[in-house]
N, C-alpha and C positions, 0 to 999 in steps of 0.2 A: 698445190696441196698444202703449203707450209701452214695456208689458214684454216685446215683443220688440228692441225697439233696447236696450235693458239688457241684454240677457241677450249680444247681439254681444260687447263689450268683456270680461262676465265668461267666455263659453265661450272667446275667444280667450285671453286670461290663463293661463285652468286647463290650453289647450293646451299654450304655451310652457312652462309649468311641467313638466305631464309629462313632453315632449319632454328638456327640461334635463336633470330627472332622468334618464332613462330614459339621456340619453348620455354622462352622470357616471356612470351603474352600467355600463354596457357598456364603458368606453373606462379598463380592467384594466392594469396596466404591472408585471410581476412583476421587482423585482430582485433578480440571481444573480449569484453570483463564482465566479470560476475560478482556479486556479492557472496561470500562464504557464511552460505547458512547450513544447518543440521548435515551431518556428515550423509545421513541418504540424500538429500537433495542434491548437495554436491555430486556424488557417485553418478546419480542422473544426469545431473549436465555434462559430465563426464563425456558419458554411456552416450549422450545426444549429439555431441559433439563427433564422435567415433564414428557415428550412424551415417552423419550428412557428411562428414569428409569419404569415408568409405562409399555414400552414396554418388557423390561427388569426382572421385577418381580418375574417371575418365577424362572428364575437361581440365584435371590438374589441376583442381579446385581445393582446398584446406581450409582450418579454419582454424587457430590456436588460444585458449584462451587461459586468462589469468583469472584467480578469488584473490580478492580481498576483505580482510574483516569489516562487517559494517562499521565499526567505530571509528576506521582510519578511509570509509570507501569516497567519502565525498572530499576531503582533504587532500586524496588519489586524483580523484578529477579534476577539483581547484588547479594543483600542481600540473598536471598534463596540459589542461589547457590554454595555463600561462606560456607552456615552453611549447605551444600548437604539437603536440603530439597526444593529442587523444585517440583510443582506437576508434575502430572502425563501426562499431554497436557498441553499445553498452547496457547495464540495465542499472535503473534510473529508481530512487525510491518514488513514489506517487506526486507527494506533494510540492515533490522540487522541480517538477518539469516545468513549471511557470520562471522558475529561476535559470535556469539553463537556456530557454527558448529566449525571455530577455538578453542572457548573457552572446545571444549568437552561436550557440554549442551544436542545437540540435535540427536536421532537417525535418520538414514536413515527410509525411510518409502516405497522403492520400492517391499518389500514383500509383501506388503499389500494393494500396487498400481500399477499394471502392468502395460503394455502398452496400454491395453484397457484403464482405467481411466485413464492414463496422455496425451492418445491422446484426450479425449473425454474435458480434461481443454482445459480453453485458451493459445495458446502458451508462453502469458509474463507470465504466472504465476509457467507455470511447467521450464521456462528459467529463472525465479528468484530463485524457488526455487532448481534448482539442484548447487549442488557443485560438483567437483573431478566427472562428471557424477552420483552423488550418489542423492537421490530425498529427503529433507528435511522438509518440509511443504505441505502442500496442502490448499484448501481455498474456502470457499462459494461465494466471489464475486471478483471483482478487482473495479478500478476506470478509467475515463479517462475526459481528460483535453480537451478542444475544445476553438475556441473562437466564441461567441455568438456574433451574429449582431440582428440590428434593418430595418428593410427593409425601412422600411417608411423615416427612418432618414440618409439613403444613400444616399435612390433617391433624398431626400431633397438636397442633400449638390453633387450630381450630380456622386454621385458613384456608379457603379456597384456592384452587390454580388461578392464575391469570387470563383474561380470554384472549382469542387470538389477536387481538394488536394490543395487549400488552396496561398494562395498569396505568392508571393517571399516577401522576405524583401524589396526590393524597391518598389512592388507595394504597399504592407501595407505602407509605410513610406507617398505613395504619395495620399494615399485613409486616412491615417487620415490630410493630409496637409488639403485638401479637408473639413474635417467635422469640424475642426477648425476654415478652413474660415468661415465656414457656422453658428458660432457658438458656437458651440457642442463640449462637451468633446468627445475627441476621441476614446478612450479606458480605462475601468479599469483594475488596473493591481494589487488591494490590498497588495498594499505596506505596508497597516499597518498591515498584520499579524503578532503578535508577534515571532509565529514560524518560527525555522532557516528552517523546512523540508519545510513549503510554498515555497519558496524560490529555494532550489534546486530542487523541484518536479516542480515546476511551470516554471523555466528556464530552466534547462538543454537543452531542445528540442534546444534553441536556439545553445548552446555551440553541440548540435549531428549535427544540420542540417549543419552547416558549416564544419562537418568535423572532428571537435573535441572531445575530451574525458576529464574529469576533473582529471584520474585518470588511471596511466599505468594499461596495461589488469592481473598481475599479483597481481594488489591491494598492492602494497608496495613503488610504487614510483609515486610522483604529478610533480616533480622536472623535468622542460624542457615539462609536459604535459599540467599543467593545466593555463601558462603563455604562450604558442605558438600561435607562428602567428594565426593561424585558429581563437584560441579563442578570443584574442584579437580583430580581424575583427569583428568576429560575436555579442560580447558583446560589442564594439563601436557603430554600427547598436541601438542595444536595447538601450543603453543610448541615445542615440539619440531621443526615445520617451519622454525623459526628456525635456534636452535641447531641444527641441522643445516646451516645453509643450502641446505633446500629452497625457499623463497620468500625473497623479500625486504620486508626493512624500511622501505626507503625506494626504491620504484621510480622510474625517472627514465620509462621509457617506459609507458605508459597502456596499449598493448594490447601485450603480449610474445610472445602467445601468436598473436596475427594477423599477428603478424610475423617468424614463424618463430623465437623464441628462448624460446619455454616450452613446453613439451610438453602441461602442462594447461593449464585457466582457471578458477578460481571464481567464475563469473559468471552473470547472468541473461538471460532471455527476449530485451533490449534488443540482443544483442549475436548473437543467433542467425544475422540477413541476414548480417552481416558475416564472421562466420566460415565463414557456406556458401559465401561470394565468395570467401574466401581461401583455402578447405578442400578444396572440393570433397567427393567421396568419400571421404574420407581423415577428415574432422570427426565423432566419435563426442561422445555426450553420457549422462550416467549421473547417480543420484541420491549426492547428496554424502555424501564419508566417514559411519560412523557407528561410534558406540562400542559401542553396543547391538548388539542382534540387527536390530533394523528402523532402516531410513532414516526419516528426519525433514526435510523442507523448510521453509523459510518463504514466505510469502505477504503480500498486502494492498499497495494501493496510493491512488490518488487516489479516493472514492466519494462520492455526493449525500446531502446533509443537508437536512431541513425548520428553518429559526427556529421557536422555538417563540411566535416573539411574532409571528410573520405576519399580516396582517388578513384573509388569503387563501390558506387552508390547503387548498381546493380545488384553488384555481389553480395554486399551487406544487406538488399532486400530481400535474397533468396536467403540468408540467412534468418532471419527475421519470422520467416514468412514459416519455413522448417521450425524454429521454437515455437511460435507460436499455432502450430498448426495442431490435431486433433491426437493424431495418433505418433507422431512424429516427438510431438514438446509436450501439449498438457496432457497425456493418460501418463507418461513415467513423473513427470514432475507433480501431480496432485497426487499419485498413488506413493511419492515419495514424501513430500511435506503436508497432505492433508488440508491442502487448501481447496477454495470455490473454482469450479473450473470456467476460463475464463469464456469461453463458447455459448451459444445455447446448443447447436449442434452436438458438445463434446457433453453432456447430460447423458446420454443416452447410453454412454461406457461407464455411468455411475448409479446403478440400479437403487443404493442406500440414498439419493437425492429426491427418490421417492416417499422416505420415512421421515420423521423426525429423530433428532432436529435437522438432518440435512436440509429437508424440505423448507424451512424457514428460511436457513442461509440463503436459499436462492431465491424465497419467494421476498426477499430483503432488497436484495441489490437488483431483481428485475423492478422492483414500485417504491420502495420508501428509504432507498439510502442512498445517502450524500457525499460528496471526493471532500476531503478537507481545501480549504480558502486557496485560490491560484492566486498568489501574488511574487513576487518576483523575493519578496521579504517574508517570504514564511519560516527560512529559519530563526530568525528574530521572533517571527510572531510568535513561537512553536516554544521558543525558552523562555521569554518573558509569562506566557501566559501560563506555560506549565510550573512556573517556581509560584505566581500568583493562587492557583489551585490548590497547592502544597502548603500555603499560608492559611485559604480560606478555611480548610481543613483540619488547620491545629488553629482555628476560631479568630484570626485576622476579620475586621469587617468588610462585607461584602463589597460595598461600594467602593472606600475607601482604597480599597487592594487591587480593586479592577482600573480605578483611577491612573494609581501609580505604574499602573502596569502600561496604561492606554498613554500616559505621557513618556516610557519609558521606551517604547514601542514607536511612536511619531515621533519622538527623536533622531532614533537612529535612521529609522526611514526619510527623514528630512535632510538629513547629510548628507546620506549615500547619496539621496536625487540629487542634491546640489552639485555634486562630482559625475551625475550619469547615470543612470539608471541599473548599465552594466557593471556597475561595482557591486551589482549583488549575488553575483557568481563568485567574489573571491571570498 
């Protein structure tokens, strides 16, 4: 019989053990960072976070995460992923995902997003986020750019609205001559945003509709691209809102246009509640100038990233999968920040996507908007070009500015390759 009182102490043993184990595997803690925008946005990540951990419970699943300000977020990352402690997701601004995937940062994420869900995004956002055809991010919302008119203050100054894709460069040049006479500032074009990315989100359109690129399609070479004819034309046009003084250089007021002393606005989605408050009926919205024949938008905003060093690359896509899902991540986060929902699915919880301008926004980023340049050196590209814009603008010559910018640009770009490509993660 003695070997039944031995066997008490070892069956009990081999319990505990399991049991340990068994609540060491279940008791999962996924860490994720966020960028710290508009305090309801936050609140909502909050509140989503809550959701899927509470939703999550049972399996002993959590999910903890940190904001940081965007001006310290990628400096946040650089640092992590030198000392290999990146979390487990992250979200990534748009046009750095070509930098991070060269860096080795981020996993593909097509396992866990087939063709069902990357049909069901919006086209700019799964054409941002694929590299090498491999799928890297995904995303609850995007953004898009329009330029806002004033109806009442056209007819005033004897101008028609815009049609629906939006006025050539000449006819915009000759429809703010128009409200000038009449007056009226023409257009704001918030030149005083401190950010370089204002700048190139907010322009490029002009640099696509003529024809041009800021940036060869292999993202290694500016040199003969981003100084070409094409560009040159088309960014002579834009200065030309200066030198005219149809906008201004240095704005003292931040919304002119919502307060009655601009007749347009070059601005985005962010800005739509405000100008229906101040508009009313009266608030039209059109696809921005173009040089070309077709209008051209830009797009991209805040989207989800996998670490590619995760220990739990499961977990992080059930996370993933929860923000970016309908009812779960984008109806609180677009009903929070006001952004395009990232779905076409998720339309149908925004009945205002049927009016304008909503209606635009989408019918934007489903046909004629573009991800700004994947290249591993876009943050380079993004400050050089945007101080070069800021020159042409207080009347630098065209060429001459694109020049310096385009050798200042293959420069640094020349180094960094010389040392590795992955040096442009730090």
């Amino acid at each position: 019989m003695w070997w039944r009182c031995a066997q008490f102490p070892l069956l009990a043993l081999a319990l505990v053990f399991v049991l340990t184990g068994a609540s060491s595997r279940a008791a999962r803690t996924l860490r994720i960072w966020g960028h710290q925008g508009q305090e309801g946005e936050n609140h909502a990540m909050r509140e989503i976070v809550v959701a899927f951990n509470r939703a999550h419970a049972a399996e002993g699943v959590s999910v903890e995460i940190s904001f940081f300000p965007d001006f310290q977020y990628t400096e946040k990352i650089a640092i992590a992923a030198a000392a290999h402690d990146l979390p487990d997701a992250f979200e990534v601004d748009a046009p750095l995902i070509a930098r991070y995937v060269d860096a080795g940062l981020l996993a593909p994420l097509d396992r866990w997003f087939g063709p069902a869900d990357q049909t069901d995004f919006l086209p700019t956002l799964t054409e941002q986020a694929k590299i090498a055809g491999k799928l890297y991010s995904v995303a609850a919302y995007d953004s898009a750019l329009v330029l806002y008119y004033d109806r009442a203050m056209l007819a005033a100054a004897g101008v028609a609205p815009p049609p629906a894709d939006g006025w050539t460069w000449e006819e915009f040049l000759a429809a703010c001559a128009k409200v000038r006479a009449a007056g009226v500032e023409p257009v704001a074009l918030h030149m005083n945003e401190s950010a370089d990315e204002w700048f190139t989100y907010a322009f490029t359109p002009v640099v696509w509709s003529g024809g041009g690129k800021l940036i060869a399609d292999d993202g290694l070479r500016v040199r003969g691209v981003l100084a070409s004819a094409a560009n040159i034309r088309s960014l002579t046009l834009w200065q030309t809102l200066f030198t005219r003084g149809f906008a201004a250089t240095d704005p003292v007021d931040p919304n002119p246009f919502g307060h009655g002393k601009a007749a347009m606005d070059w601005s985005g989605h962010w800005m739509a509640q405000l100008h229906l408050e101040a508009k009313g009926a009266q608030l039209g919205a059109a696809p921005l100038p173009h040089v070309g024949a077709q209008p051209v938008a830009p797009c991209g905003s805040w989207c989800w990233s996998m670490s590619a060093h995760t220990k739990d690359p499961e977990l992080a896509a059930t996370w993933l999968r929860w923000v970016t899902s309908t009812q779960h991540g984008i109806v609180p986060l677009v009903r929070a920040n006001g952004a395009v929902p990232a779905r076409k699915s998720a339309f149908g919880e925004f009945p205002k996507y049927q009016r304008p301008p909503y209606a635009l926004f989408r019918r934007q980023l489903e046909t004629f908007a573009r991800p700004r340049p994947q290249t591993p050196f876009y943050a380079t590209l993004t400050q050089h070009f945007a101080a070069a814009l800021r020159d042409i603008a207080r009347g630098a010559d065209v060429g001459g500015r694109l020049r310096m910018a385009e050798n200042e640009i293959q420069k640094e770009i020349d180094r960094r390759s010389a040392h590795g490509s992955r040096e442009a993660a730090r």
